[in-house]
N, CA, C and O atoms as a CHARMM CRD file, in Angstrom:
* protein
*
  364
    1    1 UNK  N     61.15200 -40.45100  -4.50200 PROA 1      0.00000
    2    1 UNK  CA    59.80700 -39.94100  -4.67600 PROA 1      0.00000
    3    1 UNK  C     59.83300 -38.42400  -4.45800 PROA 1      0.00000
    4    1 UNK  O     59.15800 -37.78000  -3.65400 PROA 1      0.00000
    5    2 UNK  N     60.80300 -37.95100  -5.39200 PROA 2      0.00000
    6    2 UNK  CA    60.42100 -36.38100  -5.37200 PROA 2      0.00000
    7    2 UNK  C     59.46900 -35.04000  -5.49300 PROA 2      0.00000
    8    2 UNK  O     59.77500 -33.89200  -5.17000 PROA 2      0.00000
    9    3 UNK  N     58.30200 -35.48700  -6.01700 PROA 3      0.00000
   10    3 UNK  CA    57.29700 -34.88100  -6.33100 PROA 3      0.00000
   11    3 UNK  C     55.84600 -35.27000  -5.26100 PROA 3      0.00000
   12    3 UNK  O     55.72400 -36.17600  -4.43600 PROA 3      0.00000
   13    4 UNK  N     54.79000 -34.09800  -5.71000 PROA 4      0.00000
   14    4 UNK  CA    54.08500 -34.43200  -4.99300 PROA 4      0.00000
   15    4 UNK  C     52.87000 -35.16600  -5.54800 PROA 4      0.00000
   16    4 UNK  O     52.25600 -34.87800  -6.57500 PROA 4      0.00000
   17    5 UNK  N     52.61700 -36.19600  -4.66900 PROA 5      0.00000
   18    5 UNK  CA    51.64500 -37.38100  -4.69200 PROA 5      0.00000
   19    5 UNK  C     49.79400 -37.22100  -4.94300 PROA 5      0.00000
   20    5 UNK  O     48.95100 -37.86100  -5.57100 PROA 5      0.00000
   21    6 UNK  N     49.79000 -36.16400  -4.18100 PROA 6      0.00000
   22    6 UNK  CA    48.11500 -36.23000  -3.67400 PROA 6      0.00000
   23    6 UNK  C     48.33200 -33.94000  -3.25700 PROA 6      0.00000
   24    6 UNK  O     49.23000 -33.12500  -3.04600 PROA 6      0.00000
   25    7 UNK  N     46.51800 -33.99700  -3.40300 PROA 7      0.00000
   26    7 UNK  CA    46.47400 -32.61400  -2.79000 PROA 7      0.00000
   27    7 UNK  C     46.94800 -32.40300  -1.35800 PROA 7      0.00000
   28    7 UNK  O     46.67200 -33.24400  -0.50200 PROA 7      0.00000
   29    8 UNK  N     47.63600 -31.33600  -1.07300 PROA 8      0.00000
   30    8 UNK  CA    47.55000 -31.24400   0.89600 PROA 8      0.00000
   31    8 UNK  C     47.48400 -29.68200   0.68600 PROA 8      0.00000
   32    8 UNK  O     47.63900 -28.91400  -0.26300 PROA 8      0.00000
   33    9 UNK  N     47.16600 -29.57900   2.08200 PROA 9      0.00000
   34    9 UNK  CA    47.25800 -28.03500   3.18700 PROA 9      0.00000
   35    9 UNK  C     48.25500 -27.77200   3.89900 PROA 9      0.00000
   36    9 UNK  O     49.08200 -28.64500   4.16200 PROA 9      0.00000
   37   10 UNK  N     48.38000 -26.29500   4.42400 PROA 10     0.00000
   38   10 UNK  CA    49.30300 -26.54600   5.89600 PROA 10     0.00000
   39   10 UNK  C     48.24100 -24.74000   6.23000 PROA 10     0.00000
   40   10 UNK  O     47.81200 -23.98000   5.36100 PROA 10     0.00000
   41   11 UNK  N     48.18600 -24.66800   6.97300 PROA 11     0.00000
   42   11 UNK  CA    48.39500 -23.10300   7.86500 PROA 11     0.00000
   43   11 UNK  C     46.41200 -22.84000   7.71600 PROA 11     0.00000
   44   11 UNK  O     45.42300 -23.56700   7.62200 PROA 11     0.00000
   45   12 UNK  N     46.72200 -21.28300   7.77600 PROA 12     0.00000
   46   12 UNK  CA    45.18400 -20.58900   7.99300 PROA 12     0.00000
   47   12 UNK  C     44.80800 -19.79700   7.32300 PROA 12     0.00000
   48   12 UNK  O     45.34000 -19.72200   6.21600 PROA 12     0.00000
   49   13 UNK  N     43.79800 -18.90600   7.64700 PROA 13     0.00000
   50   13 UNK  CA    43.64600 -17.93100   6.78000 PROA 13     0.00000
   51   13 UNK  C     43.54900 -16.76700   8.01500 PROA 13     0.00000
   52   13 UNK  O     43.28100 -15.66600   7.53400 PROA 13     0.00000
   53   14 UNK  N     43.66200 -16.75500   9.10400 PROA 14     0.00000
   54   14 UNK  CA    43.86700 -15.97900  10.23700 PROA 14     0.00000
   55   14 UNK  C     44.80400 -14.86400   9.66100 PROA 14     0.00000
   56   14 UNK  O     45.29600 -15.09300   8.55600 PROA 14     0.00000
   57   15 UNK  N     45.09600 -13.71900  10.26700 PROA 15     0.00000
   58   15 UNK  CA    45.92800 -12.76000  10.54900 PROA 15     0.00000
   59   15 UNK  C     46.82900 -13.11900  10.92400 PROA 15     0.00000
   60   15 UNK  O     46.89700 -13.83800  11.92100 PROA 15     0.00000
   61   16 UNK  N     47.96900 -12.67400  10.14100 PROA 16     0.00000
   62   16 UNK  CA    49.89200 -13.53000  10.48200 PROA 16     0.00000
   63   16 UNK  C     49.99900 -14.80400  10.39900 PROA 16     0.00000
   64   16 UNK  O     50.58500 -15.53400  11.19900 PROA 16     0.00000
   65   17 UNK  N     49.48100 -15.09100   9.50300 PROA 17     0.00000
   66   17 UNK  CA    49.63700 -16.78100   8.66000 PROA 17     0.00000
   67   17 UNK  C     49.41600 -16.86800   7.74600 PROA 17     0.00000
   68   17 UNK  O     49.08900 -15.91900   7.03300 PROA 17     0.00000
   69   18 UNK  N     49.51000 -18.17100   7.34600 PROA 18     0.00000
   70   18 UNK  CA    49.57600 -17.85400   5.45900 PROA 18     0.00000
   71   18 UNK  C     48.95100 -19.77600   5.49500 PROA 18     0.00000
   72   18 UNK  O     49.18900 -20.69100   6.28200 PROA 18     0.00000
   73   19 UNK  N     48.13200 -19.69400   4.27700 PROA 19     0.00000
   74   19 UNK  CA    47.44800 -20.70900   3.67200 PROA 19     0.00000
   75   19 UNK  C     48.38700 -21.07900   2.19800 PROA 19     0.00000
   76   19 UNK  O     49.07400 -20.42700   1.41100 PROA 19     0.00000
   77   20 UNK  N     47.86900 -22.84100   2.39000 PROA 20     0.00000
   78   20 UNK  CA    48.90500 -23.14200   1.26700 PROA 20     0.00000
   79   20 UNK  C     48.34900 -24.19000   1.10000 PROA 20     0.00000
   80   20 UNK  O     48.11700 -24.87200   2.09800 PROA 20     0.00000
   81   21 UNK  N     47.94700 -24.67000  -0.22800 PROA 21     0.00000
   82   21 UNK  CA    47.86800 -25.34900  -0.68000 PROA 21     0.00000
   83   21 UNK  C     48.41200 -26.04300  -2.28400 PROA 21     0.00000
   84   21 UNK  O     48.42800 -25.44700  -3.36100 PROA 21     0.00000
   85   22 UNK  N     48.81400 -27.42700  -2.01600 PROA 22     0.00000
   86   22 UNK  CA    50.07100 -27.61800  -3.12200 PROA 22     0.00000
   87   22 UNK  C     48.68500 -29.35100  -3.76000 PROA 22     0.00000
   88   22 UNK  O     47.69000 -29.85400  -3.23800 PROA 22     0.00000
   89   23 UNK  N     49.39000 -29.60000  -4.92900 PROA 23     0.00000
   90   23 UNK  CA    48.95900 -30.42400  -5.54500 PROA 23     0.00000
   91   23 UNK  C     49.77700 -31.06200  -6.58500 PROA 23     0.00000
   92   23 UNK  O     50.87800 -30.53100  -6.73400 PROA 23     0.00000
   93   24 UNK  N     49.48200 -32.21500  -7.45500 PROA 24     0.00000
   94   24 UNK  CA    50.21900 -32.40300  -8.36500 PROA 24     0.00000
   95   24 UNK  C     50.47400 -31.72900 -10.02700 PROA 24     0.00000
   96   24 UNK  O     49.65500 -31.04300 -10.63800 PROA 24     0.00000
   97   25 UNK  N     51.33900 -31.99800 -10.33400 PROA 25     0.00000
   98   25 UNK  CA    51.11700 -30.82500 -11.48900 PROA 25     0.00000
   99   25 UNK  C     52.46100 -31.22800 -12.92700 PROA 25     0.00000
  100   25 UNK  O     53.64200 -30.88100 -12.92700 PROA 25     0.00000
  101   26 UNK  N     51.74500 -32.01400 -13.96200 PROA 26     0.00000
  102   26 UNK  CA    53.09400 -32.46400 -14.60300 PROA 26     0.00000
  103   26 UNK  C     53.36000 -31.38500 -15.56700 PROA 26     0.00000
  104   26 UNK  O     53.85700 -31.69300 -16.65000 PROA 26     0.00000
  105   27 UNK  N     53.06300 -30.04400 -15.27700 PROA 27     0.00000
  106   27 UNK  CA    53.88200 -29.05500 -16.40400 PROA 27     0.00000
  107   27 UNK  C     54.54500 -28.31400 -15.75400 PROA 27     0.00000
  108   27 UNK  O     54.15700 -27.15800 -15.91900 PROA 27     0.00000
  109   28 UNK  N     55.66200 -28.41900 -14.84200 PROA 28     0.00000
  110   28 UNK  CA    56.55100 -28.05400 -14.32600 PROA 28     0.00000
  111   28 UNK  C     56.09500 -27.28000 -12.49900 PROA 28     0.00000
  112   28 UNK  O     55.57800 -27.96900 -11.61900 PROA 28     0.00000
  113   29 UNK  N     56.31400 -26.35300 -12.38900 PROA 29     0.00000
  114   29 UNK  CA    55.61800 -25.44800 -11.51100 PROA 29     0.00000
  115   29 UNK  C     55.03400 -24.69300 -11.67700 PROA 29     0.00000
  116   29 UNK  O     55.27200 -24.00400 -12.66800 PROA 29     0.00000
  117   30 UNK  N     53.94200 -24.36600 -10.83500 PROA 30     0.00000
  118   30 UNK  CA    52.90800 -22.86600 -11.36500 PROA 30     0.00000
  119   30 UNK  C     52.67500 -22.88100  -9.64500 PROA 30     0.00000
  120   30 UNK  O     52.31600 -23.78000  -8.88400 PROA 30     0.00000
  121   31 UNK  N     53.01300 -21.60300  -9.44500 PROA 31     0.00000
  122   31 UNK  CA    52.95600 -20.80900  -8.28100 PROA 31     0.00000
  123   31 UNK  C     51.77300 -19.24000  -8.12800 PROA 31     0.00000
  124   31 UNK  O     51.80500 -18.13300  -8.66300 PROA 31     0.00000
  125   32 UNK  N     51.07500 -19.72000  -7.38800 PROA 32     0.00000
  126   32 UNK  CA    49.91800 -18.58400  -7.31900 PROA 32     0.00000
  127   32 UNK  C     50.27300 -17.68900  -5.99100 PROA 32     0.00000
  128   32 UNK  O     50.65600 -18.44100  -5.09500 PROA 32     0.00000
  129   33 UNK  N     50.26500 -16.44500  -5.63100 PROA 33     0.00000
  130   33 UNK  CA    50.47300 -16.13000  -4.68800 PROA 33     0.00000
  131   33 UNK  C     49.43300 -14.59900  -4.26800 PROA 33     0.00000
  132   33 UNK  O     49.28700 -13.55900  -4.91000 PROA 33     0.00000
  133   34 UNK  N     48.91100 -14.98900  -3.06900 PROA 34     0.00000
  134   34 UNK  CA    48.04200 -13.84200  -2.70400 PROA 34     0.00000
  135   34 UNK  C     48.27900 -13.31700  -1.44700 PROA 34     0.00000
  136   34 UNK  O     48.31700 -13.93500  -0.38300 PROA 34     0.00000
  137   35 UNK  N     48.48200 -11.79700  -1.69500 PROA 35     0.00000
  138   35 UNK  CA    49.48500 -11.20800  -0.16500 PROA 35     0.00000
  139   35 UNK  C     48.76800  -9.98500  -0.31800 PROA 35     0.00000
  140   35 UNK  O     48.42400  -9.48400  -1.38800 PROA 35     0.00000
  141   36 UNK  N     48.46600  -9.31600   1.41100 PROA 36     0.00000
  142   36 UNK  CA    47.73700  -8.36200   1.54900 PROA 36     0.00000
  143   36 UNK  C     49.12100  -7.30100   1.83800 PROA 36     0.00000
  144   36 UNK  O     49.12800  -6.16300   2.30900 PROA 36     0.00000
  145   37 UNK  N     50.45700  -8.31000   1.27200 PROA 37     0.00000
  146   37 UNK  CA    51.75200  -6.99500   0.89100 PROA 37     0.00000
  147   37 UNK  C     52.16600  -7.58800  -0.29900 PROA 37     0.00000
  148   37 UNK  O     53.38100  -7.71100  -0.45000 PROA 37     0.00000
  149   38 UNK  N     51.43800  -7.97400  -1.15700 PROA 38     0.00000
  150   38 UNK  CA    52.19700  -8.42800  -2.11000 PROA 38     0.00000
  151   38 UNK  C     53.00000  -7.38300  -3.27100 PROA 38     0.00000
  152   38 UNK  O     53.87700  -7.73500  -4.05900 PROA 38     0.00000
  153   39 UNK  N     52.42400  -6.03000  -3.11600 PROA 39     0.00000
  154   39 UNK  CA    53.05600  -5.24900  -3.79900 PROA 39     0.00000
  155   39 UNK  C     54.62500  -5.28900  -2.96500 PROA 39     0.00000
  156   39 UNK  O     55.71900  -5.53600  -3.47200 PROA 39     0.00000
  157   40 UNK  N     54.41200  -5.06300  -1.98500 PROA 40     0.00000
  158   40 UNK  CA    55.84300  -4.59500  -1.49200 PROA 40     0.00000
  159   40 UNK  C     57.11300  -6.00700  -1.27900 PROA 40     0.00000
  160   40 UNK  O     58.33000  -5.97300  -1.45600 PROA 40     0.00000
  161   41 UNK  N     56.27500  -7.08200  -0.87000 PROA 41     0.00000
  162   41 UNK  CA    56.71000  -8.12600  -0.54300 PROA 41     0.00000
  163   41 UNK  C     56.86300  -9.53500  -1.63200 PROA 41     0.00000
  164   41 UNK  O     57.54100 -10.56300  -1.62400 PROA 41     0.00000
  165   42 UNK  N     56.10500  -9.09400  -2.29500 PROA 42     0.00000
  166   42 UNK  CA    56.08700 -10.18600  -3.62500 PROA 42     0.00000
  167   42 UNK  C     56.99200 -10.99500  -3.69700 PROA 42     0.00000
  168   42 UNK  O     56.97200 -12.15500  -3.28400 PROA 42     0.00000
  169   43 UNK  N     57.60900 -10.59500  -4.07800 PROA 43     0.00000
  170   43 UNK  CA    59.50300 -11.10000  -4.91100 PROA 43     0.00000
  171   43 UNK  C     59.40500 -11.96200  -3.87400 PROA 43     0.00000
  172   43 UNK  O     59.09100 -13.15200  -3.90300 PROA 43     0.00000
  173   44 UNK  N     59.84200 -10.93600  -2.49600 PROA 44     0.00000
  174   44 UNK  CA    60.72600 -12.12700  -1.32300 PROA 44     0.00000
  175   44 UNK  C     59.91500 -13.37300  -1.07000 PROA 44     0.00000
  176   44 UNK  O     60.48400 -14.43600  -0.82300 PROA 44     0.00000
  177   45 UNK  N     58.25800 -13.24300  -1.13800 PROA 45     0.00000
  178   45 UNK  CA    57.47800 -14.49300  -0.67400 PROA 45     0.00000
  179   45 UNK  C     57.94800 -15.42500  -1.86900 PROA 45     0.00000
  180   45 UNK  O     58.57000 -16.40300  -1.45600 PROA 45     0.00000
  181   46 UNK  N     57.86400 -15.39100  -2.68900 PROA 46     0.00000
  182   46 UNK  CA    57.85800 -16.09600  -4.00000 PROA 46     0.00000
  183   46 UNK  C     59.28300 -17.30100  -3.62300 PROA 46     0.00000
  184   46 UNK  O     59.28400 -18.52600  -3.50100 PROA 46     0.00000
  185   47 UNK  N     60.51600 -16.14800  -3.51400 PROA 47     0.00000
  186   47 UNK  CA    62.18900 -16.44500  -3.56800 PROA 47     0.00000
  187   47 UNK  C     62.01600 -17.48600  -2.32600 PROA 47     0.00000
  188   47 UNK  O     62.41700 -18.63900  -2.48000 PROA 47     0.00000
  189   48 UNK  N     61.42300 -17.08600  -1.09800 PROA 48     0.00000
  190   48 UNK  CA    60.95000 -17.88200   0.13100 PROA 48     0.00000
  191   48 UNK  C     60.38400 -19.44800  -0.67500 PROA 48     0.00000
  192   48 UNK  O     60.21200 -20.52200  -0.09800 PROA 48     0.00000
  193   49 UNK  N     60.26200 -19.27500  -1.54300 PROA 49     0.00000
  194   49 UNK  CA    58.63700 -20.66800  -1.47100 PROA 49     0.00000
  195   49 UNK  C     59.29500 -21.15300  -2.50700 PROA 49     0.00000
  196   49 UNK  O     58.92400 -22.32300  -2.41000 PROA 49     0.00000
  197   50 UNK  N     60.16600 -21.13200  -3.65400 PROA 50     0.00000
  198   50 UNK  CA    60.93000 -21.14300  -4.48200 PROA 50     0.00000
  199   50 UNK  C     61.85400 -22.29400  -3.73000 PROA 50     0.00000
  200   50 UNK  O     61.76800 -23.51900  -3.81100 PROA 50     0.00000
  201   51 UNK  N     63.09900 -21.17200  -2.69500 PROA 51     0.00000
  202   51 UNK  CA    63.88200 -22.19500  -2.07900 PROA 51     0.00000
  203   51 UNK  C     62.96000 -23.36700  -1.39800 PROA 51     0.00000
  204   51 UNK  O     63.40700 -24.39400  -1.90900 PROA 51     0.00000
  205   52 UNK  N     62.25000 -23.61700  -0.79900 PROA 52     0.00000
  206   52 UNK  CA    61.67700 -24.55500  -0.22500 PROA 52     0.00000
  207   52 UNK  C     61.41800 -25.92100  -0.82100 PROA 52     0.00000
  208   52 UNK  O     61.65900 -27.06300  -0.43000 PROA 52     0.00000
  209   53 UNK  N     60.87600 -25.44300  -1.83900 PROA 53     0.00000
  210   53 UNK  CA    60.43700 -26.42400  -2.86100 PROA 53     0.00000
  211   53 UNK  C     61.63100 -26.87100  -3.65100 PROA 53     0.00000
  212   53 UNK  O     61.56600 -28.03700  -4.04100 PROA 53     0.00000
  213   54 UNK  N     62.71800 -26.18500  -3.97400 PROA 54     0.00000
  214   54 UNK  CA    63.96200 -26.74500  -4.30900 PROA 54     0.00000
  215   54 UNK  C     64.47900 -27.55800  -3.51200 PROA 54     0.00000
  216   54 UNK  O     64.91100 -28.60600  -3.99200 PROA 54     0.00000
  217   55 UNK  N     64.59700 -27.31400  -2.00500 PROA 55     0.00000
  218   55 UNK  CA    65.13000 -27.91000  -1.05100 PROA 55     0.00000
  219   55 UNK  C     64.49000 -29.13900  -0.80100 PROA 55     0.00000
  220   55 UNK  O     65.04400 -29.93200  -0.04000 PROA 55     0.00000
  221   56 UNK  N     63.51300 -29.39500  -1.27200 PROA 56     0.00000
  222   56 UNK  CA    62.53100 -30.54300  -1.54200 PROA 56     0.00000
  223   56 UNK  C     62.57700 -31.19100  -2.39900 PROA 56     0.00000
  224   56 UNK  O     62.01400 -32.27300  -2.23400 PROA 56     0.00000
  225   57 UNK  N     63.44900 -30.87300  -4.21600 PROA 57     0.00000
  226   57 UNK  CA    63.56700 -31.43200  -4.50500 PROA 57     0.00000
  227   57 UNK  C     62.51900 -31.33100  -5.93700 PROA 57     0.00000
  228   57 UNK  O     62.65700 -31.88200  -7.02900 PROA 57     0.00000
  229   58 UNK  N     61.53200 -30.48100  -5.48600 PROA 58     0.00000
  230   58 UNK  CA    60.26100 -29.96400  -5.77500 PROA 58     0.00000
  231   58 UNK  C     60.00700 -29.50900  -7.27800 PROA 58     0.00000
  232   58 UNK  O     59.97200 -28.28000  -7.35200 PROA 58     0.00000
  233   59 UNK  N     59.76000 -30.35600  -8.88300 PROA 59     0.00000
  234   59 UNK  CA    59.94600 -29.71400  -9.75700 PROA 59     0.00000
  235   59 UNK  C     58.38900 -29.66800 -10.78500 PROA 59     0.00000
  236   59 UNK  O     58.19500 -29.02100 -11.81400 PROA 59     0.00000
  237   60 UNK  N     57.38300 -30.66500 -10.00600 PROA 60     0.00000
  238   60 UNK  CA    56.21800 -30.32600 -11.01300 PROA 60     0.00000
  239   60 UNK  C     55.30600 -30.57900  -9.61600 PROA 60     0.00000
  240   60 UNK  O     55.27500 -31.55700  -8.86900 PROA 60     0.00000
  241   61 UNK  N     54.44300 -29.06800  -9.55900 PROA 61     0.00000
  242   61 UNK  CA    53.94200 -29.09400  -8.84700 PROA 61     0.00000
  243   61 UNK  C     52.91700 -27.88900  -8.91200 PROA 61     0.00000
  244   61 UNK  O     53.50500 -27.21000  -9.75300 PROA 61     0.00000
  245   62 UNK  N     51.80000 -27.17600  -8.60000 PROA 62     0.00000
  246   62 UNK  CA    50.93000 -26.11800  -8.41500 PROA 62     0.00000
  247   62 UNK  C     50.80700 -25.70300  -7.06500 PROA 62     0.00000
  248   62 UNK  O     50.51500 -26.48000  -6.15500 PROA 62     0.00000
  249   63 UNK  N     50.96300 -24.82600  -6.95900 PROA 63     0.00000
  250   63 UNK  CA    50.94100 -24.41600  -5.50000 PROA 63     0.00000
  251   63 UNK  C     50.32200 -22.88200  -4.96200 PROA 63     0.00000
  252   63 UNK  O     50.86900 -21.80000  -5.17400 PROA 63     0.00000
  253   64 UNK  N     49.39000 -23.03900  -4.41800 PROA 64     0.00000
  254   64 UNK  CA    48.90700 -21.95700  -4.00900 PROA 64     0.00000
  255   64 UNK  C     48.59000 -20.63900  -2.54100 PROA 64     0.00000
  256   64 UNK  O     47.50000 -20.54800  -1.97700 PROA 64     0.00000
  257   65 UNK  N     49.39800 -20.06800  -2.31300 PROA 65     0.00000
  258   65 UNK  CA    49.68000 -19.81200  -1.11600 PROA 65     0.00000
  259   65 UNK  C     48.91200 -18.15800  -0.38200 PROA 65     0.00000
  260   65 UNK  O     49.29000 -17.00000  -0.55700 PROA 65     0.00000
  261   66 UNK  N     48.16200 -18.50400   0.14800 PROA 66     0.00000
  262   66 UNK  CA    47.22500 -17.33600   0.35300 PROA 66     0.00000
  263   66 UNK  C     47.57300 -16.58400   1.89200 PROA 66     0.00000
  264   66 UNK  O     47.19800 -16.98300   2.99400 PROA 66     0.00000
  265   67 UNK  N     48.52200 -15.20800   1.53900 PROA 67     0.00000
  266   67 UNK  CA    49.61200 -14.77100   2.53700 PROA 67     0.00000
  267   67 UNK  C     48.50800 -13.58300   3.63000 PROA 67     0.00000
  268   67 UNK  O     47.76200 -12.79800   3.04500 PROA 67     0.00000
  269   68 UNK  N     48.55000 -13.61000   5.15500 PROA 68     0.00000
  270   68 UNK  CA    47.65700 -12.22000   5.77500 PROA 68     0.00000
  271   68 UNK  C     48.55000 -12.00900   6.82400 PROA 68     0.00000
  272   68 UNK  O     48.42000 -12.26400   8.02100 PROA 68     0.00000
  273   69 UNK  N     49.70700 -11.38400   6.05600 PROA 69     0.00000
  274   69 UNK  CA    50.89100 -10.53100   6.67000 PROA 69     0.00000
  275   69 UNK  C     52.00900 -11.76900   7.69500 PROA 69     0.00000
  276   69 UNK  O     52.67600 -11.39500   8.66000 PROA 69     0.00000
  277   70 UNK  N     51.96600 -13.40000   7.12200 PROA 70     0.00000
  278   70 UNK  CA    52.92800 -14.00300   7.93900 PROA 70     0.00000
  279   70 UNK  C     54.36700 -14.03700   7.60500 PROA 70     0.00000
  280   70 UNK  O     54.74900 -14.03400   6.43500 PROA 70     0.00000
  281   71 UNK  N     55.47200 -14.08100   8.99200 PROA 71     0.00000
  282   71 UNK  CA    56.57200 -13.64700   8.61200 PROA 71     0.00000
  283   71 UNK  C     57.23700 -14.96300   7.72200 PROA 71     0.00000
  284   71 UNK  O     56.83300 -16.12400   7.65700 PROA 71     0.00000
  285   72 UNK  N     58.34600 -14.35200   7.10400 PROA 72     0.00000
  286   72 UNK  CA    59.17800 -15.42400   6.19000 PROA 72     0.00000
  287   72 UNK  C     59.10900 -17.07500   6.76100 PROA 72     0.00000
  288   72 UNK  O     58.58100 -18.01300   6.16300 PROA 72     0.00000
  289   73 UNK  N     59.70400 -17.11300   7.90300 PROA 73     0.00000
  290   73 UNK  CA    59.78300 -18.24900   8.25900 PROA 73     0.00000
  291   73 UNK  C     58.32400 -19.04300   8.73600 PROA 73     0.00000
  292   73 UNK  O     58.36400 -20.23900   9.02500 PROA 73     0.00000
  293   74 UNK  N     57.15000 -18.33400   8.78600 PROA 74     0.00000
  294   74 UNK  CA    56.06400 -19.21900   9.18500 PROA 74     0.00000
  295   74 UNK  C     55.66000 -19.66200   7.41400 PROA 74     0.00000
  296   74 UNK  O     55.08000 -20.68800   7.05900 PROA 74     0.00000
  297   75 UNK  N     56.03300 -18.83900   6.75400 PROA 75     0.00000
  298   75 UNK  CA    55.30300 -18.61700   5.18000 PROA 75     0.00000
  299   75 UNK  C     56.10400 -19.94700   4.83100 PROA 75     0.00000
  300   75 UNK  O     55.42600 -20.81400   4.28100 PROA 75     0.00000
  301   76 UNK  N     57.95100 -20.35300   5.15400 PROA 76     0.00000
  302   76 UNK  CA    58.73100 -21.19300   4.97100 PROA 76     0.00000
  303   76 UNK  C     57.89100 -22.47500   5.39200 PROA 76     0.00000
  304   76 UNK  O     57.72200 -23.38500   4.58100 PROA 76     0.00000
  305   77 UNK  N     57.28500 -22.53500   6.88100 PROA 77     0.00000
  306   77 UNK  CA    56.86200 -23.48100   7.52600 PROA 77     0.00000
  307   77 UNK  C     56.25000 -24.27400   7.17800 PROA 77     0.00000
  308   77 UNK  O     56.37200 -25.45500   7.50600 PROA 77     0.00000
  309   78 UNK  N     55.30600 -23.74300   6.30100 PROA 78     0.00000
  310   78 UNK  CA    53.41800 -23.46800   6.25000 PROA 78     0.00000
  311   78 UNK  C     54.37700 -24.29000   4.46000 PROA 78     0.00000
  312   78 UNK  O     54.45600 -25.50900   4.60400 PROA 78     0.00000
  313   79 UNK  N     54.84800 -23.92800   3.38900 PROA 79     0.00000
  314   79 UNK  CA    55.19900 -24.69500   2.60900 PROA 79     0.00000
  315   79 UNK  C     55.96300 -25.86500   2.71100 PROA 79     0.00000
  316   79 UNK  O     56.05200 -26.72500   1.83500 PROA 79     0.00000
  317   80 UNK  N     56.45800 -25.87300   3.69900 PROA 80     0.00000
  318   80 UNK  CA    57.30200 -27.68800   3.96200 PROA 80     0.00000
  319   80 UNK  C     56.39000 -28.06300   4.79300 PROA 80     0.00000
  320   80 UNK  O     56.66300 -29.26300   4.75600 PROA 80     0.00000
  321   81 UNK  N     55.37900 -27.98700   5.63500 PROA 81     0.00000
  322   81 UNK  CA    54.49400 -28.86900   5.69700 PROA 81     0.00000
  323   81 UNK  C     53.29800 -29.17400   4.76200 PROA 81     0.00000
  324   81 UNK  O     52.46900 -30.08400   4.74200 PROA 81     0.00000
  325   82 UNK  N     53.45100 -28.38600   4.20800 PROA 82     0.00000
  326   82 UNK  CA    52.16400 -28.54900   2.56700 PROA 82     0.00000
  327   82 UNK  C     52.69300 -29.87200   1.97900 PROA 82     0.00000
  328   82 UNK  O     52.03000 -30.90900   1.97700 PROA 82     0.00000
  329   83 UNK  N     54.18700 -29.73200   1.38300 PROA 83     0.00000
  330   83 UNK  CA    54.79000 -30.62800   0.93100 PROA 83     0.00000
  331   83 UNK  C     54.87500 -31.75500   1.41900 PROA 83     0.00000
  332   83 UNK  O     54.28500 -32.67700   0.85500 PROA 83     0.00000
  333   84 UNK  N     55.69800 -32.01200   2.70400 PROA 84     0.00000
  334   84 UNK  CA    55.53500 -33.69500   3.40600 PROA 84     0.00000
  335   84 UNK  C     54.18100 -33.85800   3.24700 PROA 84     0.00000
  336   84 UNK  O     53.92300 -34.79100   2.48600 PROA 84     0.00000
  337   85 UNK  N     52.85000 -33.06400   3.86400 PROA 85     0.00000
  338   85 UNK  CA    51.90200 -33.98800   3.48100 PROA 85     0.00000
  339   85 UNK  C     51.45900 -34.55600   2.28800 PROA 85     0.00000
  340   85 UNK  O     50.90200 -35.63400   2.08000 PROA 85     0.00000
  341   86 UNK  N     51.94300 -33.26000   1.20800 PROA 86     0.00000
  342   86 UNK  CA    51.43600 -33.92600  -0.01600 PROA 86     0.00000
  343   86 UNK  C     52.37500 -34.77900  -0.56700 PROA 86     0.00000
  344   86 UNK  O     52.04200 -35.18900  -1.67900 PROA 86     0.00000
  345   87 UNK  N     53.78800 -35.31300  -0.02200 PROA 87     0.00000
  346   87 UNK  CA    54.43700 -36.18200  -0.40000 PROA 87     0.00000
  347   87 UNK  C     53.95700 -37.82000   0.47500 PROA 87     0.00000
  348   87 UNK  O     54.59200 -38.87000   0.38000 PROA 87     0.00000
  349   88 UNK  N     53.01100 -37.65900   1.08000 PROA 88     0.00000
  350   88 UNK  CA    52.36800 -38.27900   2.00500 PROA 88     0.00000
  351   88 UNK  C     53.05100 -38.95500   3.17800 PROA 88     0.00000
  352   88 UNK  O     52.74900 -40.03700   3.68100 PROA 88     0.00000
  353   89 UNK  N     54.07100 -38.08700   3.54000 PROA 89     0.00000
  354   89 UNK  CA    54.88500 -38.03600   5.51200 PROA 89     0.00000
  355   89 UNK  C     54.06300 -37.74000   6.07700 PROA 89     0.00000
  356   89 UNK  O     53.22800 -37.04000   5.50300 PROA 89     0.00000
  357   90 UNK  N     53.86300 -38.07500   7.38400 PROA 90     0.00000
  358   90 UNK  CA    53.21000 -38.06400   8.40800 PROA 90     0.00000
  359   90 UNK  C     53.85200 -36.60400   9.10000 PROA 90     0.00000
  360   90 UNK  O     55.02900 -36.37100   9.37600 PROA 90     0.00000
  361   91 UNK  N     52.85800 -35.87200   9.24400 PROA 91     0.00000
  362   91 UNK  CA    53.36900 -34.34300   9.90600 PROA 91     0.00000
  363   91 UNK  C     52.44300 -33.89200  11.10200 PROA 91     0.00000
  364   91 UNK  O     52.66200 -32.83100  11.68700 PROA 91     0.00000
């Protein structure tokens, strides 16, 4: 069951966290991304959320991740728990 099942969440919209929300999606991936560094930081959030979702296995899916300056690994976090829930694991 590689893909995702149902809509989920993970994170906030607070300062130094990042919001994410993933859903199902049968035309491959479409990745939205909103960063108050996204000029400078773009690429790397993307390459971040990219591997994740590979590492998951992750190939039709929409995902939307709304960034207010969190570091790589919470941004990492905040998308593998989007995923188990929307693969419907208990998190």
């Amino acid at each position: 069951m590689p893909d995702i099942l149902q809509r989920a969440t993970a994170g906030t919209m607070e300062s130094s966290d990042a919001y994410v929300e993933i859903e199902p999606n049968e035309n491959g991936l479409e990745i939205q991304l909103d960063s108050v560094v996204l000029q400078q930081f773009g690429k790397d959030i993307e390459q971040s959320v990219r591997a994740v979702l590979l590492q998951y296995d992750i190939h039709n899916a929409r995902l939307n991740l709304v960034d207010r300056g969190a570091l790589d690994c919470v941004i990492r976090a905040r998308v593998e728990t989007a995923i188990r829930r929307g693969k419907g694991e208990q998190s």
